[in-house]
Every structure is written in structure tokens, then in C-alpha cells.
mmCIF file as gemmi writes it, N, C-alpha and C atoms, coordinates in Angstrom:
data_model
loop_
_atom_site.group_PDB
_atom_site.id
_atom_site.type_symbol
_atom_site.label_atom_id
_atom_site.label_alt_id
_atom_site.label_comp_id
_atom_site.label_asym_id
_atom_site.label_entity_id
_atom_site.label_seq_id
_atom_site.pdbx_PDB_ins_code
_atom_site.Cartn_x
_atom_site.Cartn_y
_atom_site.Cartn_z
_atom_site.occupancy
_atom_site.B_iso_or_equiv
_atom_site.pdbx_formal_charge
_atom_site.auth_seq_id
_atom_site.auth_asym_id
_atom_site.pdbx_PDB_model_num
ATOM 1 N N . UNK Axp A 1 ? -25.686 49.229 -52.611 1 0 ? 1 A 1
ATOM 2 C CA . UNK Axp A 1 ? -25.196 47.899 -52.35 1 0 ? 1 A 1
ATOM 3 C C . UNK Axp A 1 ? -24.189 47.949 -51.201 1 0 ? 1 A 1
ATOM 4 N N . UNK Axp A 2 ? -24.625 47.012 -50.402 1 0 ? 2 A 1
ATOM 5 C CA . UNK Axp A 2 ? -23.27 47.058 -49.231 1 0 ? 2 A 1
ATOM 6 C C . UNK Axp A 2 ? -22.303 46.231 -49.499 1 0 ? 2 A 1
ATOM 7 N N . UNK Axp A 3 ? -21.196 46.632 -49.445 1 0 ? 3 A 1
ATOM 8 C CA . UNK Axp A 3 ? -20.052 45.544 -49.038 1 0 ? 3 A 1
ATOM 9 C C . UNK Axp A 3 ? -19.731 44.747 -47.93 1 0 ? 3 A 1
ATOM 10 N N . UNK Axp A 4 ? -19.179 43.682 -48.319 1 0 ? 4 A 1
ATOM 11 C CA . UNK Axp A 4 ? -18.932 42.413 -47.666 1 0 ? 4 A 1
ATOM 12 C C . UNK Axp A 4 ? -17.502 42.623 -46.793 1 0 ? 4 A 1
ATOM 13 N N . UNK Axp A 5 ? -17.146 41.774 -46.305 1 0 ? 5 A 1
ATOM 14 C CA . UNK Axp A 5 ? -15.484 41.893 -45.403 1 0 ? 5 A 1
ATOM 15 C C . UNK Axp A 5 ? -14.925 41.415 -46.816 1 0 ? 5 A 1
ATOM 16 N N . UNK Axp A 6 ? -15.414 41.205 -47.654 1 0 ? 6 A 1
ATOM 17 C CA . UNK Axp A 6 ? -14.464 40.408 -48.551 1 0 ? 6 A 1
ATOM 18 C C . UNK Axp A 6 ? -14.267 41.622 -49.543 1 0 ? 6 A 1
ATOM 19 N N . UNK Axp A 7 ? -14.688 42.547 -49.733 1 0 ? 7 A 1
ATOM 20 C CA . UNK Axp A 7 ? -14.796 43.462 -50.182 1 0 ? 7 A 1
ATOM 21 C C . UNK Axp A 7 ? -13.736 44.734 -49.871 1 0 ? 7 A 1
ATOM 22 N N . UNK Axp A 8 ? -14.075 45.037 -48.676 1 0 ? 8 A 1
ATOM 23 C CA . UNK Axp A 8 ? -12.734 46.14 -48.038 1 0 ? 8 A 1
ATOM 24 C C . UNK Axp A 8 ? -11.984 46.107 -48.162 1 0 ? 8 A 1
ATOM 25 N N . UNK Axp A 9 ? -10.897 46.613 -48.764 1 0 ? 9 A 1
ATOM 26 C CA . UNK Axp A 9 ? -9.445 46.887 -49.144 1 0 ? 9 A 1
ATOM 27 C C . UNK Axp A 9 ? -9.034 47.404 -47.36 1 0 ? 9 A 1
ATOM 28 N N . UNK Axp A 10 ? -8.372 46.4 -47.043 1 0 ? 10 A 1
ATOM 29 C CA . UNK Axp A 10 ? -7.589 46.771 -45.614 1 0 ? 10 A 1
ATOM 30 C C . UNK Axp A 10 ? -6.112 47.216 -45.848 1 0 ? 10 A 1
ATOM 31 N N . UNK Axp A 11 ? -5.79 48.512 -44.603 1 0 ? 11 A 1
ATOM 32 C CA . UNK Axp A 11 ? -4.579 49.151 -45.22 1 0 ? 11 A 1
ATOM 33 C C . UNK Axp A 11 ? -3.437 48.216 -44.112 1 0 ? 11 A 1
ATOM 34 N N . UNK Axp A 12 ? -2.232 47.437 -44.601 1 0 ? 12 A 1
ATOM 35 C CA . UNK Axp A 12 ? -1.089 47.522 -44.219 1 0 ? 12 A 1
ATOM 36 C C . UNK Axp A 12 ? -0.766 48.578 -43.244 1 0 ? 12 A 1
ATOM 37 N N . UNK Axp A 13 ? -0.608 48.488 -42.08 1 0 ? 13 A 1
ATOM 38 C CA . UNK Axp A 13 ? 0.076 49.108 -41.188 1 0 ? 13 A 1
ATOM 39 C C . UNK Axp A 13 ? 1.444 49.166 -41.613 1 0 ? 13 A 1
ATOM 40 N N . UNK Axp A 14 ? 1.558 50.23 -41.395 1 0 ? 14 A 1
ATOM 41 C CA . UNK Axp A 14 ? 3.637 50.376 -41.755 1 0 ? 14 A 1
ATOM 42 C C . UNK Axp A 14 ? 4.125 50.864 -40.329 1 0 ? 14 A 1
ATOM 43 N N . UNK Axp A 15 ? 5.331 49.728 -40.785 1 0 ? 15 A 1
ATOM 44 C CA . UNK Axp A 15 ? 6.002 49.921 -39.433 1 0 ? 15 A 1
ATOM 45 C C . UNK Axp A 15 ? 6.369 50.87 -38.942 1 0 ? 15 A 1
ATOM 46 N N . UNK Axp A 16 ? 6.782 51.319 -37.599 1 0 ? 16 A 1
ATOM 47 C CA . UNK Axp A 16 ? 7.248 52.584 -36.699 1 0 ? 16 A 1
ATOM 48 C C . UNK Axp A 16 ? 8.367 52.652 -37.441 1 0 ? 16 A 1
ATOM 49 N N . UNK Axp A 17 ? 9.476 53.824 -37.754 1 0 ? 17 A 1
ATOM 50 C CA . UNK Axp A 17 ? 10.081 54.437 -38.056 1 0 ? 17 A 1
ATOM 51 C C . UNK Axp A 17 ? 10.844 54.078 -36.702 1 0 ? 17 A 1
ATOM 52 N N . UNK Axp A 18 ? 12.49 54.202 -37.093 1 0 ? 18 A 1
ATOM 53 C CA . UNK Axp A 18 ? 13.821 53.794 -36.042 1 0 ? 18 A 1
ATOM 54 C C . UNK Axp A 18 ? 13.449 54.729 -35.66 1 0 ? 18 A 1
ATOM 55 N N . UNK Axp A 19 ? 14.104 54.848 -34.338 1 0 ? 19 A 1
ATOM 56 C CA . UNK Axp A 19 ? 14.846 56.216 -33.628 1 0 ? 19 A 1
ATOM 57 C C . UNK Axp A 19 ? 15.885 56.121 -32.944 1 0 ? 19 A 1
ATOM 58 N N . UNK Axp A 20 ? 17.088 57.177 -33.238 1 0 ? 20 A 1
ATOM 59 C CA . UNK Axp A 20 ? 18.205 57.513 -33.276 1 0 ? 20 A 1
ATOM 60 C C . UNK Axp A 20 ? 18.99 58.06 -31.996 1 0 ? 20 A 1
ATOM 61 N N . UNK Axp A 21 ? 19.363 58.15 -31.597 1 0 ? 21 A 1
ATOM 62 C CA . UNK Axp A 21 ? 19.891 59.065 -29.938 1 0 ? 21 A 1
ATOM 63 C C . UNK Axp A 21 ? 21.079 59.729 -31.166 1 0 ? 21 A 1
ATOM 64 N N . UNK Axp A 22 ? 21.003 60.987 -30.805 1 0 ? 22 A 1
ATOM 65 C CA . UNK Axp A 22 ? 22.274 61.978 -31.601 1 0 ? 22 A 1
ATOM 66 C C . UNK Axp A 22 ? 22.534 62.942 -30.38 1 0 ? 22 A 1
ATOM 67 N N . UNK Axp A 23 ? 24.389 62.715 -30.165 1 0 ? 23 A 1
ATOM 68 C CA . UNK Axp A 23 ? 24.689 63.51 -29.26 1 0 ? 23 A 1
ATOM 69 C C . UNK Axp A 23 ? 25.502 64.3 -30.046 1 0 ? 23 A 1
ATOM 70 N N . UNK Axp A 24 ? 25.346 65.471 -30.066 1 0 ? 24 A 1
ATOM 71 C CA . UNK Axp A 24 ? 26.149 66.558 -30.808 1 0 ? 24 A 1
ATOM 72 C C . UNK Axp A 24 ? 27.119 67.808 -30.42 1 0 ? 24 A 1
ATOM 73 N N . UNK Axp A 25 ? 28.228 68.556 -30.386 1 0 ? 25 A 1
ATOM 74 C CA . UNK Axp A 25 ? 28.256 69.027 -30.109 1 0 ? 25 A 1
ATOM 75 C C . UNK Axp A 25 ? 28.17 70.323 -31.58 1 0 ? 25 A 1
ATOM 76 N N . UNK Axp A 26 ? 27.65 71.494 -31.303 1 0 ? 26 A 1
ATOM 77 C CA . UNK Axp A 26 ? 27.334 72.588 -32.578 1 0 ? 26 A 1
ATOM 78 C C . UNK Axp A 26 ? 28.411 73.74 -31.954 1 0 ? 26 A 1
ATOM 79 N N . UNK Axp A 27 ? 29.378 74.304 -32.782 1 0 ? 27 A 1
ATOM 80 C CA . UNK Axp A 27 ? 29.819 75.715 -32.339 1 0 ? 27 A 1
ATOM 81 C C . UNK Axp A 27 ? 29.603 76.356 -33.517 1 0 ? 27 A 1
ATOM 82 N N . UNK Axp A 28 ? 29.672 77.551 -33.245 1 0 ? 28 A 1
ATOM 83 C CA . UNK Axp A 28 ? 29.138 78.731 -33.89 1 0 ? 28 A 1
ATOM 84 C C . UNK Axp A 28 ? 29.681 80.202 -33.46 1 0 ? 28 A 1
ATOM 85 N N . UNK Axp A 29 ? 30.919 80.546 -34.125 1 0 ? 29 A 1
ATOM 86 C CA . UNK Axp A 29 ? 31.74 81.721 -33.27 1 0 ? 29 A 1
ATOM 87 C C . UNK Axp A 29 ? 32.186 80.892 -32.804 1 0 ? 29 A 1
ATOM 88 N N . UNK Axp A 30 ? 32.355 81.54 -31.473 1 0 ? 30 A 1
ATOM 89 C CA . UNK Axp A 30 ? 32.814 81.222 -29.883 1 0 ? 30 A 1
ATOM 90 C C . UNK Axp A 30 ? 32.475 80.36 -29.367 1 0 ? 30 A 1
ATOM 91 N N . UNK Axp A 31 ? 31.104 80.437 -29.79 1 0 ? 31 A 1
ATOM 92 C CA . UNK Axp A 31 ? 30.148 79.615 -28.701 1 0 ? 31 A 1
ATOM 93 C C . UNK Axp A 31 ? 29.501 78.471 -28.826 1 0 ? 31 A 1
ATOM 94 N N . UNK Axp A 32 ? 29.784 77.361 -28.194 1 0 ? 32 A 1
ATOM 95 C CA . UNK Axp A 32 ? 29.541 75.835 -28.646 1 0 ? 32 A 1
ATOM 96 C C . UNK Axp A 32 ? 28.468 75.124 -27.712 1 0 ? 32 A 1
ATOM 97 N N . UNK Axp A 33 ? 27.64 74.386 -28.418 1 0 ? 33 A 1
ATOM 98 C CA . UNK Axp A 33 ? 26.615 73.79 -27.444 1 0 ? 33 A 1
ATOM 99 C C . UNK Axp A 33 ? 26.247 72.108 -27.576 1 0 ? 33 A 1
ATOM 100 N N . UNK Axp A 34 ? 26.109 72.023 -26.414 1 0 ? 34 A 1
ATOM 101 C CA . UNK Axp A 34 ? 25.675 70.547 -26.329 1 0 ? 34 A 1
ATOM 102 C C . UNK Axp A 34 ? 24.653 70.561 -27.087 1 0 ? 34 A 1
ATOM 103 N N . UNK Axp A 35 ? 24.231 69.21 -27.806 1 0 ? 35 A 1
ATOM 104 C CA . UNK Axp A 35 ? 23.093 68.84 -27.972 1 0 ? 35 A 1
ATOM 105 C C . UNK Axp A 35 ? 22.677 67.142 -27.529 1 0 ? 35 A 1
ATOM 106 N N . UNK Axp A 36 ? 21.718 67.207 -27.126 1 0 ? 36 A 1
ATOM 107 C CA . UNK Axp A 36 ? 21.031 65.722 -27.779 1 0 ? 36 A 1
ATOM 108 C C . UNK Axp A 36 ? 19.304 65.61 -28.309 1 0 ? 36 A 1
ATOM 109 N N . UNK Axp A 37 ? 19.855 65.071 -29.276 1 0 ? 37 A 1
ATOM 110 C CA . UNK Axp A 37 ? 18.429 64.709 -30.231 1 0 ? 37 A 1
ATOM 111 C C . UNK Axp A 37 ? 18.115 63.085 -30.339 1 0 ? 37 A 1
ATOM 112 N N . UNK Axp A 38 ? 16.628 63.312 -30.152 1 0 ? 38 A 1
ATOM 113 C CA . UNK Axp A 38 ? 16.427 61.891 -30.725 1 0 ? 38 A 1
ATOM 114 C C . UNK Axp A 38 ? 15.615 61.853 -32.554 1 0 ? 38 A 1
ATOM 115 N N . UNK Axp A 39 ? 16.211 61.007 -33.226 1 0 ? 39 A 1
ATOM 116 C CA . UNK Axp A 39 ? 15.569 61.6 -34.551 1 0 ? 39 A 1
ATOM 117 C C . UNK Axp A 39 ? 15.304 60.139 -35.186 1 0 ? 39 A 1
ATOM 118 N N . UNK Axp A 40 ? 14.125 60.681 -36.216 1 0 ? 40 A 1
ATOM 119 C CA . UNK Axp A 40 ? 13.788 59.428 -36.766 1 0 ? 40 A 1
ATOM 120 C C . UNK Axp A 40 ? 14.391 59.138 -38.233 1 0 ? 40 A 1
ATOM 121 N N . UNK Axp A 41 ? 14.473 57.625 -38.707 1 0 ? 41 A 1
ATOM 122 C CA . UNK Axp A 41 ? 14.904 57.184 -39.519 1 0 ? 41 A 1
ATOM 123 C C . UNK Axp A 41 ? 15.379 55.744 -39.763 1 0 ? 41 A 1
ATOM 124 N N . UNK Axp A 42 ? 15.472 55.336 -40.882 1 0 ? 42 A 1
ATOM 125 C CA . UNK Axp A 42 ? 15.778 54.229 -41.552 1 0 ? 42 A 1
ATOM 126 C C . UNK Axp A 42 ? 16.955 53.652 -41.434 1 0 ? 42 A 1
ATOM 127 N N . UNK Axp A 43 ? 17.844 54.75 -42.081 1 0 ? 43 A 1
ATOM 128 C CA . UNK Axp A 43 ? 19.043 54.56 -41.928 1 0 ? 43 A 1
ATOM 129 C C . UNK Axp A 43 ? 20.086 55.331 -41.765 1 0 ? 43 A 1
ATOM 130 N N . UNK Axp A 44 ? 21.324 55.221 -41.24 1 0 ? 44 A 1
ATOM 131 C CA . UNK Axp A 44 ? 22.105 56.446 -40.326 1 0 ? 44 A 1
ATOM 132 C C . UNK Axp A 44 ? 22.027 57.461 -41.373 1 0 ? 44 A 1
ATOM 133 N N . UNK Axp A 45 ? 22.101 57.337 -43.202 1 0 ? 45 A 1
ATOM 134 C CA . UNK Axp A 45 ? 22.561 58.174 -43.894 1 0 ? 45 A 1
ATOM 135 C C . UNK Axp A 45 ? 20.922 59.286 -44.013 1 0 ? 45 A 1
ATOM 136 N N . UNK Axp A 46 ? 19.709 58.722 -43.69 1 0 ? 46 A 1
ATOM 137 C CA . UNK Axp A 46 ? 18.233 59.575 -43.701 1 0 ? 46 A 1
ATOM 138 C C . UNK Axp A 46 ? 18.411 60.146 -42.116 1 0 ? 46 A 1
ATOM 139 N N . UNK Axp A 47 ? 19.231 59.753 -41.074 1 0 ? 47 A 1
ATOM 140 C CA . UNK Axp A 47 ? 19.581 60.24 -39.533 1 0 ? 47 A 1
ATOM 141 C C . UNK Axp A 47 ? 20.728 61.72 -39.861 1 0 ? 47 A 1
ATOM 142 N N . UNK Axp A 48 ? 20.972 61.019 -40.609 1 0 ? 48 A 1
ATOM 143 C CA . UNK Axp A 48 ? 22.372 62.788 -40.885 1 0 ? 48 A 1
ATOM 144 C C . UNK Axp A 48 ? 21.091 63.61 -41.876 1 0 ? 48 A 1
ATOM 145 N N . UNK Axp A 49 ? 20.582 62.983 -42.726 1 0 ? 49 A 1
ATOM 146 C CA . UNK Axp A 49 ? 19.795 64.356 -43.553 1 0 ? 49 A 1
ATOM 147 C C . UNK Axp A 49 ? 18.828 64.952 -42.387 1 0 ? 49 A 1
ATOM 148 N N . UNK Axp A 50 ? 18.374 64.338 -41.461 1 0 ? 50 A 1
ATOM 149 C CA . UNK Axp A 50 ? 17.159 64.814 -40.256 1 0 ? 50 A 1
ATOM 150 C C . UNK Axp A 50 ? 18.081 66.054 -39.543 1 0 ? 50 A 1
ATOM 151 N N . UNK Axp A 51 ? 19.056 65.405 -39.641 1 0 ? 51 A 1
ATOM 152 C CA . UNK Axp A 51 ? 20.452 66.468 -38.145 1 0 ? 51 A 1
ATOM 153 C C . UNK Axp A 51 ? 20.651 67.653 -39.054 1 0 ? 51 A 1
ATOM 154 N N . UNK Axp A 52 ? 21.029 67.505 -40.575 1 0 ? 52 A 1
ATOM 155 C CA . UNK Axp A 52 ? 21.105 68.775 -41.048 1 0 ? 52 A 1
ATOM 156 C C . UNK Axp A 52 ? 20.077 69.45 -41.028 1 0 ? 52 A 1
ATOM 157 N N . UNK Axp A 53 ? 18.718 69.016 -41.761 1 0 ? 53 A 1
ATOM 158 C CA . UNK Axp A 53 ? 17.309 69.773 -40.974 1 0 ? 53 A 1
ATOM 159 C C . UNK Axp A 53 ? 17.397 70.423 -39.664 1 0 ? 53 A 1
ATOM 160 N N . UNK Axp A 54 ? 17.802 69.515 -39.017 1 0 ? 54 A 1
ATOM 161 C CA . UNK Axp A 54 ? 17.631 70.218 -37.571 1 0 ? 54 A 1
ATOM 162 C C . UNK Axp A 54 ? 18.586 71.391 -37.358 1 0 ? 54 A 1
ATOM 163 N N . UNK Axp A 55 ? 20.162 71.534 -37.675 1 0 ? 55 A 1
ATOM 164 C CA . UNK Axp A 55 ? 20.776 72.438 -37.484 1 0 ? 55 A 1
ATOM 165 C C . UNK Axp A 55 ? 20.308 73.704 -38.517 1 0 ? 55 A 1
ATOM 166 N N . UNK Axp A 56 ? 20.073 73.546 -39.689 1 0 ? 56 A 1
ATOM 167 C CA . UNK Axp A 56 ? 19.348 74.631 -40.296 1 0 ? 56 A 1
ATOM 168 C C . UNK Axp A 56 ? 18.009 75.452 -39.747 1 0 ? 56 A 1
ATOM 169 N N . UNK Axp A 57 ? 17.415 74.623 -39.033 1 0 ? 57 A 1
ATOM 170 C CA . UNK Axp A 57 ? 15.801 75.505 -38.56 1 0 ? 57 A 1
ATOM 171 C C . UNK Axp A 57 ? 16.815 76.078 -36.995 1 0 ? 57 A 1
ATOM 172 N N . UNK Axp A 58 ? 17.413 75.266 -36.433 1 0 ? 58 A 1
ATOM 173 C CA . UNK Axp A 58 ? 18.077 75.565 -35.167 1 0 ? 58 A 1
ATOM 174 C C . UNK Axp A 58 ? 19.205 77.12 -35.215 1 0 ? 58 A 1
ATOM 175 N N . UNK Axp A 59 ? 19.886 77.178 -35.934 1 0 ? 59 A 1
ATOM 176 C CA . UNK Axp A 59 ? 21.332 77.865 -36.287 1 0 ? 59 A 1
ATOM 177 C C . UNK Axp A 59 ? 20.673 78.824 -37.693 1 0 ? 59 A 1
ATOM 178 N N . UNK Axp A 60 ? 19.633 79.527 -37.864 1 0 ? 60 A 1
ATOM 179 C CA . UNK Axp A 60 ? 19.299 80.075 -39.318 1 0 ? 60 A 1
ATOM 180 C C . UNK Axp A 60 ? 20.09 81.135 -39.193 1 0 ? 60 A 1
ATOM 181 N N . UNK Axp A 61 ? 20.59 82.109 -38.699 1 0 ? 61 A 1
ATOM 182 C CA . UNK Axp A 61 ? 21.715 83.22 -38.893 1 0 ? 61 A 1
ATOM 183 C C . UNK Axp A 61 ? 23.227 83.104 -39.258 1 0 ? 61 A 1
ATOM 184 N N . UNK Axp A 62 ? 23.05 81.303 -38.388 1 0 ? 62 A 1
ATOM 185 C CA . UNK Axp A 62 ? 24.542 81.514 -38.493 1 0 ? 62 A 1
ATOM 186 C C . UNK Axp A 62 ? 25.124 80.709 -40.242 1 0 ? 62 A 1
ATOM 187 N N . UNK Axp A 63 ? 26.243 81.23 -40.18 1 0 ? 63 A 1
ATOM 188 C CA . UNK Axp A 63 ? 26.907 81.182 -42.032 1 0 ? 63 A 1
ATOM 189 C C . UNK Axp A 63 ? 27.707 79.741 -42.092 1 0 ? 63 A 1
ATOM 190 N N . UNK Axp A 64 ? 28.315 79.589 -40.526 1 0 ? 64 A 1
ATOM 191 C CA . UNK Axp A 64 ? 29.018 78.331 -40.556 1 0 ? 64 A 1
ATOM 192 C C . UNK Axp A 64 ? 29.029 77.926 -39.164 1 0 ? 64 A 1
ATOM 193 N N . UNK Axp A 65 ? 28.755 76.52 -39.319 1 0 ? 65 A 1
ATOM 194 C CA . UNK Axp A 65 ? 28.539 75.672 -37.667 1 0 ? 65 A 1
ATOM 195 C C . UNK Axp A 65 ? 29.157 74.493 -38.371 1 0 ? 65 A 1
ATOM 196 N N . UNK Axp A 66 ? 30.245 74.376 -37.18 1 0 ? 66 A 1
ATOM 197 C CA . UNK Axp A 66 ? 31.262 73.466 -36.972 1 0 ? 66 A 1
ATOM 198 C C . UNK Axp A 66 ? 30.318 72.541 -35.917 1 0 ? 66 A 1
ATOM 199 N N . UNK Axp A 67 ? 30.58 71.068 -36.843 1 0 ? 67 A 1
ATOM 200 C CA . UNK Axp A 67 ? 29.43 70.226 -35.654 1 0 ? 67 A 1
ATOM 201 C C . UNK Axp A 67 ? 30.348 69.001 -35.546 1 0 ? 67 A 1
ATOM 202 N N . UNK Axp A 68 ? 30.477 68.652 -34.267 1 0 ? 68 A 1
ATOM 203 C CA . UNK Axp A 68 ? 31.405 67.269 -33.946 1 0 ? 68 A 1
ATOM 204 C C . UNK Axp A 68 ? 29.991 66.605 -33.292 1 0 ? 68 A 1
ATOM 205 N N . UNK Axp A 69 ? 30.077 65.009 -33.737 1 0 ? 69 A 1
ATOM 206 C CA . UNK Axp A 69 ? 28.966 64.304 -32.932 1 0 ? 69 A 1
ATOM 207 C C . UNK Axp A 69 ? 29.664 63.01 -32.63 1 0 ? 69 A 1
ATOM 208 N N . UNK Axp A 70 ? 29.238 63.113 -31.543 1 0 ? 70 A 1
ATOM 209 C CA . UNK Axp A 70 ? 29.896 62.253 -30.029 1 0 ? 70 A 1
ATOM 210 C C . UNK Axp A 70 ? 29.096 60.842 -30.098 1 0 ? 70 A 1
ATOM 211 N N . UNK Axp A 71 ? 27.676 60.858 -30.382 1 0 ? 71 A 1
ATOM 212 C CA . UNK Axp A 71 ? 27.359 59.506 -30.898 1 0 ? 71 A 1
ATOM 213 C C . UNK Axp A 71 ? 26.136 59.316 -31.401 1 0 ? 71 A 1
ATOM 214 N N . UNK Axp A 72 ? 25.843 58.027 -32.222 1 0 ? 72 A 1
ATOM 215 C CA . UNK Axp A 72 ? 24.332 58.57 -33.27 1 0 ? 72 A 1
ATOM 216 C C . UNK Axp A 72 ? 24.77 56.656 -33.124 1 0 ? 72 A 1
ATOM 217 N N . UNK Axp A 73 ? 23.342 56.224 -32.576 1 0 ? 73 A 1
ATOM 218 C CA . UNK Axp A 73 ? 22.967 55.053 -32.289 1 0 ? 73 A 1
ATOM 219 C C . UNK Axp A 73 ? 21.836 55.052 -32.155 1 0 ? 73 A 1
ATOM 220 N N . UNK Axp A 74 ? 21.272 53.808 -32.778 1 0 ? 74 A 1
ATOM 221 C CA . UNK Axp A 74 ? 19.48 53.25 -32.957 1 0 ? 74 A 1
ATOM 222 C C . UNK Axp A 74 ? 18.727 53.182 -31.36 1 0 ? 74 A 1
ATOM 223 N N . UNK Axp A 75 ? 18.398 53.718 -31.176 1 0 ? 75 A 1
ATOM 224 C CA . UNK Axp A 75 ? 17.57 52.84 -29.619 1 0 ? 75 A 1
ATOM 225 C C . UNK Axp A 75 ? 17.106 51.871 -29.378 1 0 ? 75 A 1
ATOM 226 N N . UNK Axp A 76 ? 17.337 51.037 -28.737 1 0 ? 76 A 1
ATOM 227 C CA . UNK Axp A 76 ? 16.484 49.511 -28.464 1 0 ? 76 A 1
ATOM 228 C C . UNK Axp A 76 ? 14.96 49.692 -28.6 1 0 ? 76 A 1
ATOM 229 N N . UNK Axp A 77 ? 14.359 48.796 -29.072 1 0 ? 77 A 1
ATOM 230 C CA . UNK Axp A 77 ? 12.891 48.764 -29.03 1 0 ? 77 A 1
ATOM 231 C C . UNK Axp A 77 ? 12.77 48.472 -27.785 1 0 ? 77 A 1
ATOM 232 N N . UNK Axp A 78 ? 13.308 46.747 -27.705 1 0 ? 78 A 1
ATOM 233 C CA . UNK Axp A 78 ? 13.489 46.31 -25.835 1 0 ? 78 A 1
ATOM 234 C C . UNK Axp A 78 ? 13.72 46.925 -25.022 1 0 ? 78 A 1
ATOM 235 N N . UNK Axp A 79 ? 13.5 47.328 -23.708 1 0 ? 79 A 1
ATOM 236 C CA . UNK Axp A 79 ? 14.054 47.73 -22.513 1 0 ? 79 A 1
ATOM 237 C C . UNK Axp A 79 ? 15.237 46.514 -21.89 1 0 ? 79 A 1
ATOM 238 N N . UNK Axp A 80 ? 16.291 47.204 -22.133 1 0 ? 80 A 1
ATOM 239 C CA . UNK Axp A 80 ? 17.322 46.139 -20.951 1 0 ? 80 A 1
ATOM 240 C C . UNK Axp A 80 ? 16.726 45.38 -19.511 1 0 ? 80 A 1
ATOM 241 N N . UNK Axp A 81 ? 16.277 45.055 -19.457 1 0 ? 81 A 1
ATOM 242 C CA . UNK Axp A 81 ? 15.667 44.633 -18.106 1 0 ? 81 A 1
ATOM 243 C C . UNK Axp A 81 ? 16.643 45.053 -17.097 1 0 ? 81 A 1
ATOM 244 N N . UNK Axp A 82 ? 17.749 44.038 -17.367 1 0 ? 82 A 1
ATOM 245 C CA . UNK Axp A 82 ? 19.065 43.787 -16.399 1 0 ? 82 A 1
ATOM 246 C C . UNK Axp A 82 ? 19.433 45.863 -15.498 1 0 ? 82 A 1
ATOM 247 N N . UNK Axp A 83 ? 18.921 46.423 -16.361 1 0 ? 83 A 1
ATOM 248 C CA . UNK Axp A 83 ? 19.006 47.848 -15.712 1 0 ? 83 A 1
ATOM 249 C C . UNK Axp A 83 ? 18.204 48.48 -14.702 1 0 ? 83 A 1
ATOM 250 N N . UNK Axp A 84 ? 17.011 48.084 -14.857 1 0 ? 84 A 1
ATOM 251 C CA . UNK Axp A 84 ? 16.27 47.852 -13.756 1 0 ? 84 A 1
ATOM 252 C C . UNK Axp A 84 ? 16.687 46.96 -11.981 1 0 ? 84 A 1
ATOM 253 N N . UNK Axp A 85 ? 17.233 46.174 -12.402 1 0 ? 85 A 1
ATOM 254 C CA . UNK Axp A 85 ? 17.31 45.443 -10.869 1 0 ? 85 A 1
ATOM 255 C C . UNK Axp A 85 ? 16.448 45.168 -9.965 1 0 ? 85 A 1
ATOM 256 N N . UNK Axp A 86 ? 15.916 44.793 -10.654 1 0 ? 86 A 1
ATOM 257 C CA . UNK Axp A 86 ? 14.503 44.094 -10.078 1 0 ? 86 A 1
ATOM 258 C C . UNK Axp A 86 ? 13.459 45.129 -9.455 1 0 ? 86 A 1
ATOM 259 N N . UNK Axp A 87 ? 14.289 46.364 -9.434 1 0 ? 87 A 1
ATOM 260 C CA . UNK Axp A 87 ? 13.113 47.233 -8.895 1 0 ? 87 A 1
ATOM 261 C C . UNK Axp A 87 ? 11.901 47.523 -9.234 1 0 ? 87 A 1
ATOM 262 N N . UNK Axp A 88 ? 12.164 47.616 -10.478 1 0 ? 88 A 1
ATOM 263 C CA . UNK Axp A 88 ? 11.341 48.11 -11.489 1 0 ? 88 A 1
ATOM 264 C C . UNK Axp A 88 ? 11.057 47.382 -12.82 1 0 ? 88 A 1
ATOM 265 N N . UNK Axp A 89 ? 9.566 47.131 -13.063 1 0 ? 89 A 1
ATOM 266 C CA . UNK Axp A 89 ? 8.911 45.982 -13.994 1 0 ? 89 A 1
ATOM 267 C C . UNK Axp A 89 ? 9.09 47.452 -15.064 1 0 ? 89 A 1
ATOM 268 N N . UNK Axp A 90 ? 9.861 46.84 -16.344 1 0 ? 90 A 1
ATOM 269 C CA . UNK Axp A 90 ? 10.161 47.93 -17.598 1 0 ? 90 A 1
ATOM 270 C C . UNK Axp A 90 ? 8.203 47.865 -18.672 1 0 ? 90 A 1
């Protein structure tokens, strides 16, 4: 028997997942490093569980990393236009 359109269970698209700009700085010893990440998530508090992921696969030797972060903001979906200057169609 074939099915009809009335028939098909159609799937809900789920929406894109945020993304985050994370500027970090990581030291470790001595030695301290820039970072920037872009990471995905919902909300800032699922954006810090992604950053600890990330410093754990990143830093696996080290015992303790001192991490200061400089800034953790959503990205526009929009493009600013106004940044462009007419040069450039976003």
C-alpha cells in the first residue's frame, strides 16, 4: 500500500544552535595563551560547559589552568550592514 502526503510524518526542523565568540586567556606554569573560540550553545551556562570541554581535550597534561576570559558574547545572526560602507553587499 502506498502512502499519501497525508500520511508522512514530516520532521520539524530544529533550529541552528547560538554561537558564542569566547576570548580567553589559558596559563599553565609560566606560560599563557591567547585564545579565541567560537562555540555552540543555548545558553552562556551550556557556553562555559563547551569551554571546559575544550580546555580539557586542549590542556590534558596540565593539573591546573588558570583561565581569565576577556569576553563570551552571542554572534549576530544579522550582518551589521553599517560596517560594510557601502562597499560591500553583506
Amino acid at each position: 500500500m502506498t502512502k499519501t502526503w497525508e500520511d508522512i510524518a514530516w520532521e520539524e526542523a530544529t533550529p541552528p544552535r547560538k554561537e558564542w565568540v569566547v576570548e580567553y586567556y589559558a596559563k599553565v606554569g609560566d606560560e599563557t595563551t591567547h585564545h579565541l573560540s567560537v562555540l555552540a550553545g543555548e545558553s552562556m551556562e551550556e557556553v562555559q560547559k563547551n569551554l571546559m570541554h575544550e580546555l580539557r581535550s586542549t590542556y590534558r597534561e596540565a593539573q591546573e589552568i588558570e583561565v581569565t576570559v576577556m569576553r563570551m558574547e552571542e554572534i549576530e545572526v544579522e550582518p551589521n550592514v553599517a560596517m560594510f560602507n557601502g562597499t560591500f553587499t553583506p
